[in-house]
C-alpha positions as a Markdown table, in Angstrom:
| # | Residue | x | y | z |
|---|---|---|---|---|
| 1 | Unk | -23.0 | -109.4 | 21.6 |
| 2 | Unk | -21.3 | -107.8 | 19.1 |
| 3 | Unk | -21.2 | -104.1 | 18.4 |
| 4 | Unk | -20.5 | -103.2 | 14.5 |
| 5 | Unk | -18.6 | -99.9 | 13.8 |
| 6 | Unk | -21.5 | -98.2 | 12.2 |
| 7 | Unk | -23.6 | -98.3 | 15.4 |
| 8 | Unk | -20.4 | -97.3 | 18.0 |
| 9 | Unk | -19.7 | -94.3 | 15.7 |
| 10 | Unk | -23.3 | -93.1 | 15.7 |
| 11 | Unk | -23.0 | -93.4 | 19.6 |
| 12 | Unk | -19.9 | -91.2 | 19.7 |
| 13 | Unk | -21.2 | -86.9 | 19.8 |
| 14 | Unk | -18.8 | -84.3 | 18.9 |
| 15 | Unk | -18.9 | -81.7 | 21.6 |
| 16 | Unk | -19.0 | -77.5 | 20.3 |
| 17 | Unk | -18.2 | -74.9 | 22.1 |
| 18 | Unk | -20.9 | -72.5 | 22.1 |
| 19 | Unk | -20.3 | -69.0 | 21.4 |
| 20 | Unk | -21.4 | -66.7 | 24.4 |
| 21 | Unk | -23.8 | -64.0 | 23.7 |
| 22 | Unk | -23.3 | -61.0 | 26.5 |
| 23 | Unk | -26.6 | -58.8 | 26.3 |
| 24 | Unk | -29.7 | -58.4 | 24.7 |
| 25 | Unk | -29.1 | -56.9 | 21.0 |
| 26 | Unk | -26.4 | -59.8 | 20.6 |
| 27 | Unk | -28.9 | -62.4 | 21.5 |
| 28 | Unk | -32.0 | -61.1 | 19.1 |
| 29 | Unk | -28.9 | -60.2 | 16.3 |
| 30 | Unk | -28.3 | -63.9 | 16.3 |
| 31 | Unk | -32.1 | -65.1 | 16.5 |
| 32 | Unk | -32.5 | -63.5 | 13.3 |
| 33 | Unk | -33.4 | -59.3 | 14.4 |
| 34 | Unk | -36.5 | -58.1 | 15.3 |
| 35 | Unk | -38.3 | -60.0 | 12.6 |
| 36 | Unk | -36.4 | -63.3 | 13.1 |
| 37 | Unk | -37.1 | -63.1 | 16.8 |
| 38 | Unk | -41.4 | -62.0 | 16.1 |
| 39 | Unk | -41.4 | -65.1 | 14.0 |
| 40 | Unk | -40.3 | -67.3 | 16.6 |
| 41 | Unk | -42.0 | -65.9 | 19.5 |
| 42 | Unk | -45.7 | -65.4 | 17.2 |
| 43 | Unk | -45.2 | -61.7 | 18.8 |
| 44 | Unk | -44.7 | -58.5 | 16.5 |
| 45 | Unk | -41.7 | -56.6 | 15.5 |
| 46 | Unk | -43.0 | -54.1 | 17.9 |
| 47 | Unk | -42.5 | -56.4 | 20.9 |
| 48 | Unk | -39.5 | -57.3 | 20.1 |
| 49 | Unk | -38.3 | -53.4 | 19.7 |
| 50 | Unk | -40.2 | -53.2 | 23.1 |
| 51 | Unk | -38.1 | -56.0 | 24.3 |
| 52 | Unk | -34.6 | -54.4 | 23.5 |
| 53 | Unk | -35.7 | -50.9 | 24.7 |
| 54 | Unk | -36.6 | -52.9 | 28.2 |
| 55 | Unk | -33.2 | -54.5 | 28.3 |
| 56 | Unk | -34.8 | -58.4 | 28.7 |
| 57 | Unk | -37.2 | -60.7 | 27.2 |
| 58 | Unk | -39.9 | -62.4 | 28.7 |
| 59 | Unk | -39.2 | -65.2 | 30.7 |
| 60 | Unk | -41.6 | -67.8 | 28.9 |
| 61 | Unk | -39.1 | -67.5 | 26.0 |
| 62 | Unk | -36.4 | -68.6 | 28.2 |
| 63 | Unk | -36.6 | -72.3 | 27.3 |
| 64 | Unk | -37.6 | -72.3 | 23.5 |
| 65 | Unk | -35.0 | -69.2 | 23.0 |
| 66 | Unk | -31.8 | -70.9 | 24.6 |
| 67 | Unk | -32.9 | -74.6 | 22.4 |
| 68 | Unk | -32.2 | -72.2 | 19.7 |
| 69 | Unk | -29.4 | -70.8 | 20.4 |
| 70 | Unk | -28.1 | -74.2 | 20.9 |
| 71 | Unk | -28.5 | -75.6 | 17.7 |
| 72 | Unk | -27.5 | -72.1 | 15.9 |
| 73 | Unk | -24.2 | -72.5 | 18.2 |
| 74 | Unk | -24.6 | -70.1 | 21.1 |
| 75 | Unk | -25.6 | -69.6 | 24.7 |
| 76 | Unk | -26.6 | -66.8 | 26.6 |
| 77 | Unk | -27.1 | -66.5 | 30.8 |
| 78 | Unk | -30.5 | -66.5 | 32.0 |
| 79 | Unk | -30.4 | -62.5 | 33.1 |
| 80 | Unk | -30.9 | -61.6 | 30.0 |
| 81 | Unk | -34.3 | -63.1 | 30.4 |
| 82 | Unk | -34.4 | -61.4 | 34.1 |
| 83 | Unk | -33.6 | -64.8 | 35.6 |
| 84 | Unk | -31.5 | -63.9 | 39.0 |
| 85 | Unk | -30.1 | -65.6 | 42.0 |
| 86 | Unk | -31.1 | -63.4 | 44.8 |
């Protein structure tokens, strides 16, 4: 079987290195501010200043947030959604 160039190329993925993100402000800052973040969550503005003030987001943001942050080019650890190892 042969394998044309075209189809090997579009098999090959470039790997980025994603900028981290340390704490809270940074991580709703890069989701677009308080009503970036509303937006994507369906919350209000309010929640999200809630949010900050609290120092975490909800945890059933966790997943939809970080996919996010992946494609915009940045990570951010899992306490700031108070995800611990205890």
């Amino acid at each position: 079987m042969r394998v044309n160039m075209a189809t090997k190329a579009k098999r090959k993925r470039k790997y980025v290195r994603l900028k981290p993100l340390n704490n809270i402000d940074q991580v709703i800052k890069a989701l677009g501010d308080n009503q970036g973040l509303a937006e994507l969550t369906g919350k209000t503005t309010q929640h999200v200043s809630n949010w900050r003030a609290f120092g975490r987001l909800p945890r059933k943001f966790y997943i939809p947030l970080q996919r996010r942050l992946t494609r915009l080019g940045y990570k951010a650890p899992p306490e700031i959604w108070g995800m611990v190892d205890q």
